[in-house]
N, C-alpha and C positions, 0 to 999 in steps of 0.2 A: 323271485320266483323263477323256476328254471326253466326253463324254455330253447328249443336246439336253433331255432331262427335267429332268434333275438337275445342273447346271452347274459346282455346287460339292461334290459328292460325293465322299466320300475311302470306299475299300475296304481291309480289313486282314483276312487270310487266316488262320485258325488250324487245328489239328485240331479238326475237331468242332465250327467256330462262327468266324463272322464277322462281323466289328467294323465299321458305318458312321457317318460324319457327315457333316451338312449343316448349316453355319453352326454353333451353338452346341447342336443335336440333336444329342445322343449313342443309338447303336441297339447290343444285341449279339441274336446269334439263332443257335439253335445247329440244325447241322443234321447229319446222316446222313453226306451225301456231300458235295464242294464243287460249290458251286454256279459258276454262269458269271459273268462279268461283267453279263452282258446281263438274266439271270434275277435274280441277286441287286439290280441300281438296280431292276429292274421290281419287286421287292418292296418295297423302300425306299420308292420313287414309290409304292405304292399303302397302306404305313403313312402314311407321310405326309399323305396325301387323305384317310385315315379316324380319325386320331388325336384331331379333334375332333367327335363328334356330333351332340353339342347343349350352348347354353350358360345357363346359368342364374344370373341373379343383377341387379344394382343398373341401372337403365337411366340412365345418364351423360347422354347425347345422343341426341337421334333426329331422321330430317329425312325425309324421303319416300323418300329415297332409302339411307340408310345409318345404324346404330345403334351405339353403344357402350357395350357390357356389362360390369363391372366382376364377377366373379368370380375367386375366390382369392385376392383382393389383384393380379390384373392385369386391363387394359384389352380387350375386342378389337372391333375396328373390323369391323361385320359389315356386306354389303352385304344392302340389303333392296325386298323388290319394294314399289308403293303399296297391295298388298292386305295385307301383314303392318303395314304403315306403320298403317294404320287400326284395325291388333285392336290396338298397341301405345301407339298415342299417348296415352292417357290413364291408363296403368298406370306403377307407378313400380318395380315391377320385372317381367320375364317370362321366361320361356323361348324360345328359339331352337332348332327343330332346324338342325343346318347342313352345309354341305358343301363341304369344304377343295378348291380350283380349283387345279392345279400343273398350267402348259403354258409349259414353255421358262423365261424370265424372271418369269413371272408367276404371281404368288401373291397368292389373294382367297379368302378367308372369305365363303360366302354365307349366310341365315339366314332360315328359315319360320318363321311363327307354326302353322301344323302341318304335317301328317307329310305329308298330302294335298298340298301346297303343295310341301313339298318331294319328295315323288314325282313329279311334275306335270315339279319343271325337270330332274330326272335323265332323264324321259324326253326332253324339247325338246333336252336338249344332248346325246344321241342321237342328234339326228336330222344327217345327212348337212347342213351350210350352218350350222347354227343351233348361234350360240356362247352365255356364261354372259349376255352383254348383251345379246342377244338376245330369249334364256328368260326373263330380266327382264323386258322390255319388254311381251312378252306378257303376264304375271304380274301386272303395274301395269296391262294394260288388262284383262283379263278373269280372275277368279275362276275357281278351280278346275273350282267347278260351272259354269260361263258356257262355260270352255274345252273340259270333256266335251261340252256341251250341241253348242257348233260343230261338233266333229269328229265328233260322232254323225250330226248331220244335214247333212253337208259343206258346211258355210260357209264356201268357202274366201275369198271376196267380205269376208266381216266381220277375216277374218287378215292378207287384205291389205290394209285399212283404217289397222293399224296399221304407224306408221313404223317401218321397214327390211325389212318382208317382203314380199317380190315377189312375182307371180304363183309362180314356179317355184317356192320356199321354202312360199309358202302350200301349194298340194299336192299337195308334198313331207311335210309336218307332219299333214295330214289322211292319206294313205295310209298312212306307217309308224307311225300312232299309233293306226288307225282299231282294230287288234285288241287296246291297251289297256284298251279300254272294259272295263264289266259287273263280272264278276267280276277280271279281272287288273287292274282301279284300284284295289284293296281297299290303302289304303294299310300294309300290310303290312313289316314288319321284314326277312322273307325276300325281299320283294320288291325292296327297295332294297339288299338284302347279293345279288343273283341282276342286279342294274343294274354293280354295284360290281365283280361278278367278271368282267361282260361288258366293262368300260371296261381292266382291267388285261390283259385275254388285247389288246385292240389295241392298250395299249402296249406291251405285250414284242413285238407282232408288227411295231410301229415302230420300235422298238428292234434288232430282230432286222434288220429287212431295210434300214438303212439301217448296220447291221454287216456286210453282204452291198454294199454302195459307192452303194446309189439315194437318192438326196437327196431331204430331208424332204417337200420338198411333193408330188415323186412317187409315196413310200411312203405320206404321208395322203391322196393320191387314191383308191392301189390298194388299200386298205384299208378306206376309205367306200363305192368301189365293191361291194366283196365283201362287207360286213356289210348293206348294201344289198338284197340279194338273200335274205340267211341269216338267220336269228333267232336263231338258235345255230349256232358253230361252233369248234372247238376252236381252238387256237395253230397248232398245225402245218397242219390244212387251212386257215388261213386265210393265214398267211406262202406257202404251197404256190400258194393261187388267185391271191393277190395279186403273185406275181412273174410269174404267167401274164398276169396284165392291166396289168403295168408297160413 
């Protein structure tokens, strides 16, 4: 079944529980009622992004750019900004929190030396323009606290400094991040599980409406437009606004 998230996604329908795989990922999950096609890959797709947290264990390889963790007897190739680059390079083993990237083809492993760090890119790859290489970029130029510091006192001058972010993207980045500050940067568990349930309600609501015939890149306009405006907003009003502005 085709599907833009999930390419390779197979669905097997039972009473009471539904069997998925993706490549050599076996999933079963039992549910109440049946679910949709559309609701059950957006579940799939959003196991999948959370399945790995954080890793811990043997540091393989590290370069500025990307590290190789060796736990449980397997490898994993994690990419890393030049601010974790630096708490790591001298350690011969660490911890990675991390957080699994699944868009269309592409699958990346990303990896903090903490929780702050990686609170930091859940919010950048939020923001409407700005992808995981992006949030990188920034990440490699400016420390957590460096980054707070900008968007507190609207630098947007110092965001656009670095390469790929343009006037428009800089702020872009400084307004929908400006009410992050203070107490909501508390890099927090709830916090990052409250990022995690806002990124799933806009893929089932991509999901959703390009099952409704509007092609992908229409549905990610009308979609960043409307989360744009909203801080919160459920599934349905937001597939509801979004075909209003498609």
């Amino acid at each position: 079944m085709p599907y833009t998230q999930l390419p390779q996604c197979t669905l097997r329908y039972s009473r009471g529980y539904f069997q998925w795989q993706v490549g050599k990922v076996l999933g079963r999950y039992t549910v109440n009622s049946g679910f949709t096609d559309v609701v059950a890959l957006s579940f799939v797709d959003y196991l999948l992004r959370n399945m790995i947290v954080h890793v811990t264990g043997k540091l393989i390889h590290k370069t500025p750019t990307h590290a190789v963790v060796e736990a449980g007897g397997l490898g994993y190739e994690i990419k890393i900004s030049l601010h974790t680059f630096s708490a790591i390079k001298t350690l011969a083993t660490c911890q990675l929190f991390t957080h699994q990237y699944i868009q269309g083809d592409v699958r990346a492993l990303y990896g903090f030396a903490s929780m702050e760090e990686k609170h930091w890119f859940l919010h950048l790859i939020n923001v409407n323009s700005v992808g995981p290489r992006t949030a990188m970029t920034i990440l490699s130029s400016l420390s957590p606290l460096e980054l707070e510091q900008v968007i507190s006192d609207n630098q947007v001058s110092v965001l656009k400094g670095i390469k790929g972010i343009g006037d428009k993207a800089a702020q872009r980045i400084v307004l929908e991040l400006k009410d992050k500050l203070g107490n909501n940067l508390a890099p927090a568990v709830g916090n990052v599980v409250a990022l995690q349930k806002t990124e799933l309600i806009r893929q089932e609501a991509l999901a959703a409406l390009m099952k409704l015939g509007i092609g992908k890149a229409a549905a990610e306009r009308a979609v960043a437009k409307v989360c744009s405006t909203h801080a919160e907003v459920s599934l349905e009003s937001l597939i509801k606004q979004a075909l209003q502005v498609t």
